[in-house]
Structures are given as C-alpha cells and as structure tokens.
PDB file of N, H, CA, C and O in Angstrom:
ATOM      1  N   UNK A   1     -88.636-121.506  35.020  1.00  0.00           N
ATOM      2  CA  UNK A   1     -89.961-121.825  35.490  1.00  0.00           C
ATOM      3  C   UNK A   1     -89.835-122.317  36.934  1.00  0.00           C
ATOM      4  O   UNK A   1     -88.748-122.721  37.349  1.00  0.00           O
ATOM      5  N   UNK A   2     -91.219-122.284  37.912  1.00  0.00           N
ATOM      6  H   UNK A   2     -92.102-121.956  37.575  1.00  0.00           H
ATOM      7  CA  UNK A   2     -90.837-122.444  38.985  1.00  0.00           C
ATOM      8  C   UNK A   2     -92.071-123.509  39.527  1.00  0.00           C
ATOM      9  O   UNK A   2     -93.284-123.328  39.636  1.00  0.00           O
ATOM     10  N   UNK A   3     -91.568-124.203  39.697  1.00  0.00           N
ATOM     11  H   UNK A   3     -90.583-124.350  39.609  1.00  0.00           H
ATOM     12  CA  UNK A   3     -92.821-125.291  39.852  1.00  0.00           C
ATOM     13  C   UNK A   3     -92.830-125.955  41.706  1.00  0.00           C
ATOM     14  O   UNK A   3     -91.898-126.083  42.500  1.00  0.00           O
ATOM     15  N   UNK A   4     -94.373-126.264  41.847  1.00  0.00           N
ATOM     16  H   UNK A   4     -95.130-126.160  41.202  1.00  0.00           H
ATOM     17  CA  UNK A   4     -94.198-126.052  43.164  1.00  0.00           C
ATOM     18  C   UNK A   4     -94.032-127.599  43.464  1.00  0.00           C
ATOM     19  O   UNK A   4     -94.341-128.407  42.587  1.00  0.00           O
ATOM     20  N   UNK A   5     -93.534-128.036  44.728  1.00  0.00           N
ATOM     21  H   UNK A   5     -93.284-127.380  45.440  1.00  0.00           H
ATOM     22  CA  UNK A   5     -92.969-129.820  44.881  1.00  0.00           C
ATOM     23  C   UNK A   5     -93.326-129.977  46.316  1.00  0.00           C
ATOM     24  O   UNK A   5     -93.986-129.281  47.087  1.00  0.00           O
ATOM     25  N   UNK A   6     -92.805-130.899  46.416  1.00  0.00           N
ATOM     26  H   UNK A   6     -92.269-131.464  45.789  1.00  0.00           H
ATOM     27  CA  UNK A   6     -93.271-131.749  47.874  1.00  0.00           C
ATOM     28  C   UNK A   6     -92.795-131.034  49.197  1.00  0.00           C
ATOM     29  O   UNK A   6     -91.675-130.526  49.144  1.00  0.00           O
ATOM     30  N   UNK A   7     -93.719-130.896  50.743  1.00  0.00           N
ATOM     31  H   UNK A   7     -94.629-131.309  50.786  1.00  0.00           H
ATOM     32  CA  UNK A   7     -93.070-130.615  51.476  1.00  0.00           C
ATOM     33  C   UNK A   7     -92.638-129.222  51.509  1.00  0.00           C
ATOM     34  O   UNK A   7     -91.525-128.902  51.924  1.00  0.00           O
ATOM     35  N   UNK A   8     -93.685-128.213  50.985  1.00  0.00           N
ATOM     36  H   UNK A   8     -94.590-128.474  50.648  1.00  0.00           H
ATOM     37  CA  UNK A   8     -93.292-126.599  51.110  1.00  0.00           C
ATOM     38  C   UNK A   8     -91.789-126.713  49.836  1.00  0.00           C
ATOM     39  O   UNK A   8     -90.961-125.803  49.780  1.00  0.00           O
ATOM     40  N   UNK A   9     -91.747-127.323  49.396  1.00  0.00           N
ATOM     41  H   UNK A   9     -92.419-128.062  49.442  1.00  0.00           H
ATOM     42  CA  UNK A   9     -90.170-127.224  48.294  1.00  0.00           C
ATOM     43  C   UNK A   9     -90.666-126.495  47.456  1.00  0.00           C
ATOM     44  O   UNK A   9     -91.836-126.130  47.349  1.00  0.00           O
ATOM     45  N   UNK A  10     -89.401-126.163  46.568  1.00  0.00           N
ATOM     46  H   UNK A  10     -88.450-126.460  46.656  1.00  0.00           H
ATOM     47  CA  UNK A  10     -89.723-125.269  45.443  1.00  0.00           C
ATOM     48  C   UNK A  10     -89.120-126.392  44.459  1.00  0.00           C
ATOM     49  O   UNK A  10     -88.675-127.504  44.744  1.00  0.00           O
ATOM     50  N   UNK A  11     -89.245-125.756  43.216  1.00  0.00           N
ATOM     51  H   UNK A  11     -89.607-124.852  42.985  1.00  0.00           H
ATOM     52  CA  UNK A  11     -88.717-126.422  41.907  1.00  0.00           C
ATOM     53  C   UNK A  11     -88.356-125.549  40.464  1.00  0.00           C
ATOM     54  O   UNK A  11     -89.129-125.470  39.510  1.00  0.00           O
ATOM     55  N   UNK A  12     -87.190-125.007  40.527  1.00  0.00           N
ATOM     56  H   UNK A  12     -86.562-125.071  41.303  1.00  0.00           H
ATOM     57  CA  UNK A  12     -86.427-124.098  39.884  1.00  0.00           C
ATOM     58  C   UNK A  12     -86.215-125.038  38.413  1.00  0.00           C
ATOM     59  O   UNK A  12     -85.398-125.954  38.322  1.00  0.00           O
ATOM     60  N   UNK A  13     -86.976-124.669  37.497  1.00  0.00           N
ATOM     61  H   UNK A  13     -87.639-123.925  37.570  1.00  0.00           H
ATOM     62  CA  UNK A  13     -86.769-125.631  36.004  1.00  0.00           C
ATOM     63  C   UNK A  13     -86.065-125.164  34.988  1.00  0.00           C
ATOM     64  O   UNK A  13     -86.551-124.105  34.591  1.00  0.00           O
ATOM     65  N   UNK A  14     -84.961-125.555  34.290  1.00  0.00           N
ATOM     66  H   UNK A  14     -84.566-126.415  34.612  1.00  0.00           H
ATOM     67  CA  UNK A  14     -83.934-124.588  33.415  1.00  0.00           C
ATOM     68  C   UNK A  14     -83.861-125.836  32.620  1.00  0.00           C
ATOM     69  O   UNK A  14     -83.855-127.030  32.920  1.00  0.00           O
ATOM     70  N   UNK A  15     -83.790-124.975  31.173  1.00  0.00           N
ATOM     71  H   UNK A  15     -83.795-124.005  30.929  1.00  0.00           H
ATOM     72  CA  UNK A  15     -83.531-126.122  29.899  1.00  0.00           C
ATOM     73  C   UNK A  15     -82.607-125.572  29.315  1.00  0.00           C
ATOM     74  O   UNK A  15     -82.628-124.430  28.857  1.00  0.00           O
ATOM     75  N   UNK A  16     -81.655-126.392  29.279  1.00  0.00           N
ATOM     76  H   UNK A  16     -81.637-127.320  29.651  1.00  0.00           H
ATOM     77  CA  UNK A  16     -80.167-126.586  28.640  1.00  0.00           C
ATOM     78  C   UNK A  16     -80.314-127.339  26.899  1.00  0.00           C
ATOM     79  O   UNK A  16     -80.669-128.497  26.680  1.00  0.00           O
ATOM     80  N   UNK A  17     -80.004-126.502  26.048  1.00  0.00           N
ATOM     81  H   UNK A  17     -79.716-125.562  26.226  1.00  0.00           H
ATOM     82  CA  UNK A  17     -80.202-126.803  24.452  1.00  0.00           C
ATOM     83  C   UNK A  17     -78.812-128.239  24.432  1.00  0.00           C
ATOM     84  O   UNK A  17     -78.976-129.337  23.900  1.00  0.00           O
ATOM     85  N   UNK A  18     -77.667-127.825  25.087  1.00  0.00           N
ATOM     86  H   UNK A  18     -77.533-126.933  25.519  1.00  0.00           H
ATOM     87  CA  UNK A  18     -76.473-128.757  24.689  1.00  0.00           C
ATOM     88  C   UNK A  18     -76.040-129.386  26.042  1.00  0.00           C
ATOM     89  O   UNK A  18     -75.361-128.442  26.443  1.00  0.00           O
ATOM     90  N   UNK A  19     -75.960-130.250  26.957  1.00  0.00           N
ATOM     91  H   UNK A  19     -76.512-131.017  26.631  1.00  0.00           H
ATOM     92  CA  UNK A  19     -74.997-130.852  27.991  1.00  0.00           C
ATOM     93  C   UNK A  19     -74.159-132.016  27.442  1.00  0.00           C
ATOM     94  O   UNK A  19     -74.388-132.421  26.302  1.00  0.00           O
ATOM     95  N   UNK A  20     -73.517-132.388  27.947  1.00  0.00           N
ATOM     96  H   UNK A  20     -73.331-132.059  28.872  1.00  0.00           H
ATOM     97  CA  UNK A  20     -72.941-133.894  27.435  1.00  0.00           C
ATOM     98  C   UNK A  20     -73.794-134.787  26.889  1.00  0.00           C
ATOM     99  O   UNK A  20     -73.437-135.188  25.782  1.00  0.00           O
ATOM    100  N   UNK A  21     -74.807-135.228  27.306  1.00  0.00           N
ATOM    101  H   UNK A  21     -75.097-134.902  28.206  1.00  0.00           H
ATOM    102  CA  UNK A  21     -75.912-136.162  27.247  1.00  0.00           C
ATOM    103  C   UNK A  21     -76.636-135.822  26.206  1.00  0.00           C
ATOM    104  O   UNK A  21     -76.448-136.692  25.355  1.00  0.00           O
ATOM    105  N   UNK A  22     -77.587-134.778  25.695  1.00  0.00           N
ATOM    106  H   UNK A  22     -77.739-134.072  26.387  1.00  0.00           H
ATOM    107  CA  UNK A  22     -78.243-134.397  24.892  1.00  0.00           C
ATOM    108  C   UNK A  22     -79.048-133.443  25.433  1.00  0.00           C
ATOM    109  O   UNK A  22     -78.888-133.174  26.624  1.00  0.00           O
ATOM    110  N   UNK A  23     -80.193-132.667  24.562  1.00  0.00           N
ATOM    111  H   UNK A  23     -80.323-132.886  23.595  1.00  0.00           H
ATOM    112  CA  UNK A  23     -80.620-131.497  25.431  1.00  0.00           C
ATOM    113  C   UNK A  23     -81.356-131.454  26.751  1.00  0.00           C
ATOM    114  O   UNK A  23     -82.532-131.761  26.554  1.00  0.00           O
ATOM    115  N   UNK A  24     -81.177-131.262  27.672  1.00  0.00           N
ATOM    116  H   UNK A  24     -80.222-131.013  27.831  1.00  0.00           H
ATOM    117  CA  UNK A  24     -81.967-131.495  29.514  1.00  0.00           C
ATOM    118  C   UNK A  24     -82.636-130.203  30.070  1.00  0.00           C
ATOM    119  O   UNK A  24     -82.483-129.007  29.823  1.00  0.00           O
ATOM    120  N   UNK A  25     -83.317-130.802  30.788  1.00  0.00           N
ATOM    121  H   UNK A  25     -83.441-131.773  30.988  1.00  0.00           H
ATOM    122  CA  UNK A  25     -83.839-129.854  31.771  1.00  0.00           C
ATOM    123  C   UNK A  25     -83.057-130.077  33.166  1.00  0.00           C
ATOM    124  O   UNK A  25     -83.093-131.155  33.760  1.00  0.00           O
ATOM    125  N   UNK A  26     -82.395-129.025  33.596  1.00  0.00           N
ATOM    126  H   UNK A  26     -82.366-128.149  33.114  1.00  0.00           H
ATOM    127  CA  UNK A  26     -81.809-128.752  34.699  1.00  0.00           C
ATOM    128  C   UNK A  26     -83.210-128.398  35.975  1.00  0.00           C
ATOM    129  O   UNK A  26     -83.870-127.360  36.026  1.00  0.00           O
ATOM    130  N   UNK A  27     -83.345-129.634  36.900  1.00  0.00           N
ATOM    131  H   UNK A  27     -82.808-130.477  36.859  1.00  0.00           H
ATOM    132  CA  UNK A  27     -84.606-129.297  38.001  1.00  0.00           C
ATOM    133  C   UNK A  27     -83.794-128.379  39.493  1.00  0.00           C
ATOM    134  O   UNK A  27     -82.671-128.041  39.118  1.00  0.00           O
ATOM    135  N   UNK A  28     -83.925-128.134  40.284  1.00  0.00           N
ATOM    136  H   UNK A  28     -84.837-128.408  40.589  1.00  0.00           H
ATOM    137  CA  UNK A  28     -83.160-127.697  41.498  1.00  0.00           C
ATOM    138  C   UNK A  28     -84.055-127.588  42.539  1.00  0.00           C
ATOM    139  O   UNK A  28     -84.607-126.536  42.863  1.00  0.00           O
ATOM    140  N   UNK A  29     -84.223-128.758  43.119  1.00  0.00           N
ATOM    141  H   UNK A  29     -83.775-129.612  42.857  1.00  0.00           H
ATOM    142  CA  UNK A  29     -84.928-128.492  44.288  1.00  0.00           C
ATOM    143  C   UNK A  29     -85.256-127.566  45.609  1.00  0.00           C
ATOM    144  O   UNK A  29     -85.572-128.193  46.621  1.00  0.00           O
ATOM    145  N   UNK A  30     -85.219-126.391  45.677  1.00  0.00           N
ATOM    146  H   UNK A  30     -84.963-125.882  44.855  1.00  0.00           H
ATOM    147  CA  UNK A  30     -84.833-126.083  47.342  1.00  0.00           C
ATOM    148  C   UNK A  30     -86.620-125.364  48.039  1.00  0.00           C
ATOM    149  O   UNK A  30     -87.810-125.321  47.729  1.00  0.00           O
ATOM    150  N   UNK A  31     -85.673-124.932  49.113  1.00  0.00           N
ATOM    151  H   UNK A  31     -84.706-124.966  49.365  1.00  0.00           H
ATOM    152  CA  UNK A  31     -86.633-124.475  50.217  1.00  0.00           C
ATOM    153  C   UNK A  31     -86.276-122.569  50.690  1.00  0.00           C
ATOM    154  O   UNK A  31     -85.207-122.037  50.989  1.00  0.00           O
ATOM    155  N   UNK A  32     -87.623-122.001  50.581  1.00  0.00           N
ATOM    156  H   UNK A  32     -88.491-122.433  50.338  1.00  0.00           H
ATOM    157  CA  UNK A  32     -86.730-120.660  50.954  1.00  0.00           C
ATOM    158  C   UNK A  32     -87.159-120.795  52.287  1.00  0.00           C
ATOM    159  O   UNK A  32     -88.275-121.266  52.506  1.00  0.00           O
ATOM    160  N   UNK A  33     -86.505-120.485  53.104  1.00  0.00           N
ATOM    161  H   UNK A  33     -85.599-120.102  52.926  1.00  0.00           H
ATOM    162  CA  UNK A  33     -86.771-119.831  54.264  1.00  0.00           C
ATOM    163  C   UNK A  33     -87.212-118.790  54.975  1.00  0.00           C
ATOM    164  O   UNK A  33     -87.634-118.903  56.126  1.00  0.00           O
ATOM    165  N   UNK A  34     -87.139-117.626  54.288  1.00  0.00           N
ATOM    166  H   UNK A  34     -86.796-117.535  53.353  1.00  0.00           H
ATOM    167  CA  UNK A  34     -87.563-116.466  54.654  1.00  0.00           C
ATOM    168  C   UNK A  34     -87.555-115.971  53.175  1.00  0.00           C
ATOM    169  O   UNK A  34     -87.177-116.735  52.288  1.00  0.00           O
ATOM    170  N   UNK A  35     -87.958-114.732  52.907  1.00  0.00           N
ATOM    171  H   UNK A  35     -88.265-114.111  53.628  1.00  0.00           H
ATOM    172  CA  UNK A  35     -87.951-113.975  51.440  1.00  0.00           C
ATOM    173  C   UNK A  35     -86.253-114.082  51.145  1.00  0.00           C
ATOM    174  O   UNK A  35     -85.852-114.425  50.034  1.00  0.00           O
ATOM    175  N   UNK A  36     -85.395-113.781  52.161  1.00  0.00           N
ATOM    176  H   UNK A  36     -85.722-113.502  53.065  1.00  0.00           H
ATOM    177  CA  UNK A  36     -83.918-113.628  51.643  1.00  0.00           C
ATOM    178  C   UNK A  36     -83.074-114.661  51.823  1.00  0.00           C
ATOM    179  O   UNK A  36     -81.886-114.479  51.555  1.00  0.00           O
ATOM    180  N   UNK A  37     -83.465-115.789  52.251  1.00  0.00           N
ATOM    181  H   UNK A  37     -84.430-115.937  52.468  1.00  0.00           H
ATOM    182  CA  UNK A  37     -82.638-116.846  52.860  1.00  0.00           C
ATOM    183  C   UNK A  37     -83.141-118.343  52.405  1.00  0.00           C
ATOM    184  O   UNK A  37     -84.354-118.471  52.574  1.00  0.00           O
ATOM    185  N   UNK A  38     -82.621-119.272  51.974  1.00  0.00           N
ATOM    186  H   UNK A  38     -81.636-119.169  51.837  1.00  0.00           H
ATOM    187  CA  UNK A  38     -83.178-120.579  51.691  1.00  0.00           C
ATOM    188  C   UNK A  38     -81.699-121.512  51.187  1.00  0.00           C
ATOM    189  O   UNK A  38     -80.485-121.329  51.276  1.00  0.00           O
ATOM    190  N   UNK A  39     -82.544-122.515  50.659  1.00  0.00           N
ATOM    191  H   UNK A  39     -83.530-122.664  50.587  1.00  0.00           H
ATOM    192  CA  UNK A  39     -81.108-123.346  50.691  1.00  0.00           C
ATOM    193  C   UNK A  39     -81.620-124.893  49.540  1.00  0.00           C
ATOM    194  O   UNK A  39     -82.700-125.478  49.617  1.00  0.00           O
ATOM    195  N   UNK A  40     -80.706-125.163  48.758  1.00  0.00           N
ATOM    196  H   UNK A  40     -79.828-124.688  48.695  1.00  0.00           H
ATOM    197  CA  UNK A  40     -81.335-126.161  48.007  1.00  0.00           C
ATOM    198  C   UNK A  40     -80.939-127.742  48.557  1.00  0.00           C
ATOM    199  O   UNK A  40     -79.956-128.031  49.240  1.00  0.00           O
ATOM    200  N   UNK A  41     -81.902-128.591  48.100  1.00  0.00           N
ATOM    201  H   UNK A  41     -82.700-128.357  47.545  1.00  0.00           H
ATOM    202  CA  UNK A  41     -82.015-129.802  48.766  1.00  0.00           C
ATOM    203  C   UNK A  41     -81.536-130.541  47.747  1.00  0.00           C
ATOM    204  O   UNK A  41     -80.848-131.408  48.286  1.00  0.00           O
ATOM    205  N   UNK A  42     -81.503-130.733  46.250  1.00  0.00           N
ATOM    206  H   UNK A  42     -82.063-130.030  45.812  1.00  0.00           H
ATOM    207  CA  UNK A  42     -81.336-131.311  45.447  1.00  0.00           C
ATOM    208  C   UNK A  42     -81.299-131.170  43.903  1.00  0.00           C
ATOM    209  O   UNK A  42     -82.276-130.596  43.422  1.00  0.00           O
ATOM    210  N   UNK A  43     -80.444-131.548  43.137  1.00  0.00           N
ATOM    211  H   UNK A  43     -79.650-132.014  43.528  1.00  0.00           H
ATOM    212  CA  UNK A  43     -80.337-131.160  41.840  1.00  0.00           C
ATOM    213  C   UNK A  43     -80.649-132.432  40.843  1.00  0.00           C
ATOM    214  O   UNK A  43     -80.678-133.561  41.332  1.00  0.00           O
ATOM    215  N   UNK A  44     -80.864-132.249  39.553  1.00  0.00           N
ATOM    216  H   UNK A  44     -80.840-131.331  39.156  1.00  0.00           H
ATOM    217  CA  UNK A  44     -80.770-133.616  38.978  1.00  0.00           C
ATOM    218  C   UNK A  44     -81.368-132.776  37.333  1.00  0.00           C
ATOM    219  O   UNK A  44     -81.979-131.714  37.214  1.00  0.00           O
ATOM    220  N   UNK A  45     -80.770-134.012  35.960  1.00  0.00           N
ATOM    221  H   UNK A  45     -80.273-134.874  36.057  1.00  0.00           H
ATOM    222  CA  UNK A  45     -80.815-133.115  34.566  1.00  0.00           C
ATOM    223  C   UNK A  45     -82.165-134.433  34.647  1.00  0.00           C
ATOM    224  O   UNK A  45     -82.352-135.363  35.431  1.00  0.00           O
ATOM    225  N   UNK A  46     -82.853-133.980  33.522  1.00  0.00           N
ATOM    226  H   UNK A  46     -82.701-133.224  32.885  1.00  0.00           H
ATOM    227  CA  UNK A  46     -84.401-134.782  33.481  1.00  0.00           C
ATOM    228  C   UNK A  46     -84.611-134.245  31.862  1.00  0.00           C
ATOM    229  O   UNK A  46     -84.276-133.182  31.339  1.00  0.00           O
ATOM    230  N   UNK A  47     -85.449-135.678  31.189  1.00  0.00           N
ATOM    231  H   UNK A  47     -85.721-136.541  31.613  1.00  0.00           H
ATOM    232  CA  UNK A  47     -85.582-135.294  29.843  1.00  0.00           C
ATOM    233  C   UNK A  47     -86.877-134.224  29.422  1.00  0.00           C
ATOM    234  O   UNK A  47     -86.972-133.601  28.365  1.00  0.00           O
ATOM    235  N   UNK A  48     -87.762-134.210  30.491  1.00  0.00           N
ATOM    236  H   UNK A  48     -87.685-134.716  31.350  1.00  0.00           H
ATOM    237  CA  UNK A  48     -88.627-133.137  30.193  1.00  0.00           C
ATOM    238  C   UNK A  48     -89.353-132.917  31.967  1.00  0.00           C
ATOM    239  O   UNK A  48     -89.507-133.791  32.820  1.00  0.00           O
ATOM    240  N   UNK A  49     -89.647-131.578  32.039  1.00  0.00           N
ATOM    241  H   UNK A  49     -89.522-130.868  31.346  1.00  0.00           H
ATOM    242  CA  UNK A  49     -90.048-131.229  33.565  1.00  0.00           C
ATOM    243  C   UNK A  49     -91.731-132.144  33.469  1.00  0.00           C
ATOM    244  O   UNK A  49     -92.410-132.654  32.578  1.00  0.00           O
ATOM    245  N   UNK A  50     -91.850-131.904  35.312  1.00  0.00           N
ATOM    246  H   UNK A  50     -91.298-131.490  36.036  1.00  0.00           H
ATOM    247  CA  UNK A  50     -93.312-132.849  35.533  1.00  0.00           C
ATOM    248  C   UNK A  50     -94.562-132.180  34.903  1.00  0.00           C
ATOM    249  O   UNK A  50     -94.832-131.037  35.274  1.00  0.00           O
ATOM    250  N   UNK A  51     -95.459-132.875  33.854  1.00  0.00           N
ATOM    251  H   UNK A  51     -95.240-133.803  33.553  1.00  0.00           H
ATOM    252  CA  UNK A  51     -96.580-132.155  33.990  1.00  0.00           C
ATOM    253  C   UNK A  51     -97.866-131.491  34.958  1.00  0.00           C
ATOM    254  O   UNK A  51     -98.643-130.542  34.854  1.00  0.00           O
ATOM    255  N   UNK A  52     -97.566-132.708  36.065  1.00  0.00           N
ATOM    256  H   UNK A  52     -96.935-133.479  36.150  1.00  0.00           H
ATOM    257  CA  UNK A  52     -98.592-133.031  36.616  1.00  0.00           C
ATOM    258  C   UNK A  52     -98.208-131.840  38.227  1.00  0.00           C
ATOM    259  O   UNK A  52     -98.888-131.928  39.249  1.00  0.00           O
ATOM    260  N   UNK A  53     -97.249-131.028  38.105  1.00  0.00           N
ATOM    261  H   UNK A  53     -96.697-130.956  37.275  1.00  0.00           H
ATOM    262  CA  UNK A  53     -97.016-130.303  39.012  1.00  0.00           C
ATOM    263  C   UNK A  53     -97.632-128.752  38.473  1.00  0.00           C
ATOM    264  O   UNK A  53     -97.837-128.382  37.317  1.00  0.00           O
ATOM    265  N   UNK A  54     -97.830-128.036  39.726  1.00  0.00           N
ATOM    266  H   UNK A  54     -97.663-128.336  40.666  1.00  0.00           H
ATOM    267  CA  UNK A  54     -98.633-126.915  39.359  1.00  0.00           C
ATOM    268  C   UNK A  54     -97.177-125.645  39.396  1.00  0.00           C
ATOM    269  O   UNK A  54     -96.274-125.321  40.167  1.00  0.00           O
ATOM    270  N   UNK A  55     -97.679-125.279  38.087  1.00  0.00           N
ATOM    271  H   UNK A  55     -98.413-125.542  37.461  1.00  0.00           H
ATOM    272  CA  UNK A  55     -96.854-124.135  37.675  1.00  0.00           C
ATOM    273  C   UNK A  55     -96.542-122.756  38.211  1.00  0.00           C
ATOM    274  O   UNK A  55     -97.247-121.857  37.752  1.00  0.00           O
ATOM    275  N   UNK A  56     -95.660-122.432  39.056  1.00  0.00           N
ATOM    276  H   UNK A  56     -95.087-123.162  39.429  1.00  0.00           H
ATOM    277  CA  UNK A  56     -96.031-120.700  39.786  1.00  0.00           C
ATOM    278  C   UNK A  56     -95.439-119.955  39.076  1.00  0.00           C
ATOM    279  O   UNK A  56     -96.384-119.608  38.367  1.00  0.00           O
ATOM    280  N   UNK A  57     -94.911-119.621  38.839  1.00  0.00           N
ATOM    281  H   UNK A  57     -94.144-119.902  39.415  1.00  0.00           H
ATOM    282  CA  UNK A  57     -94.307-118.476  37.904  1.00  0.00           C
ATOM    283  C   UNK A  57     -93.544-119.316  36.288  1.00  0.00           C
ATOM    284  O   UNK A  57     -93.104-120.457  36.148  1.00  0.00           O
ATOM    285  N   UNK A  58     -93.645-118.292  35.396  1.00  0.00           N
ATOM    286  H   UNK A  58     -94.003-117.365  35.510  1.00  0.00           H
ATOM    287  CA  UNK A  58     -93.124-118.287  34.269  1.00  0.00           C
ATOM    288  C   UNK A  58     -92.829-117.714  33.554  1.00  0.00           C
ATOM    289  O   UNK A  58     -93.574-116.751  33.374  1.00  0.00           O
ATOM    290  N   UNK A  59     -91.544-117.812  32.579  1.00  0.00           N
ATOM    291  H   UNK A  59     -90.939-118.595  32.725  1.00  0.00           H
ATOM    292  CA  UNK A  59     -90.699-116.547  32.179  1.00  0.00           C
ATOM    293  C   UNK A  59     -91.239-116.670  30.715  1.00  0.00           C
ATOM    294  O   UNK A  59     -90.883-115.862  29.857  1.00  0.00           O
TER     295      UNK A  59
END
C-alpha cells in the first residue's frame, strides 16, 4: 500500500505475518524524484499503518 506523508513523501506500507517482535507493518518513507529516480528518507516496523493518512494506491 502506498500512503501519501509529509512534505511531497511517499509511504510504502508492507505487513510482515512473523519478525522477531510479533506481526508488523514494515512503513518506508521516501521521495521520488523524477518517475525513475528517488531515494528513501526513513524506515521503521509499526503495529498497524496510519488511518488518518490518505490512501494512493492498493494492492
């Protein structure tokens, strides 16, 4: 899922059934730059993604 974030960012959302911890959502912050080029700003595991962010694409 791709959720949109602060500051033109993106927000790449992946849920992991098993990590060390228990089951997570993998978030990944980045920025594209052009259609072929971008770069991520930040990662972090979270117990469930934001509701309150608006949803752009979904698989």
């Amino acid at each position: 899922m791709i959720q949109q974030g602060d500051f033109s960012a993106l927000l790449a959302v992946r849920f992991y059934r098993e990590t060390p911890l228990t089951s997570k959502f993998m978030v990944v912050a980045y920025r594209e730059v052009s259609s072929e080029d971008g770069f991520v700003l930040t990662a972090y595991l979270t117990s469930r993604p934001s509701a309150r962010r608006v949803t752009l694409w979904k698989r």
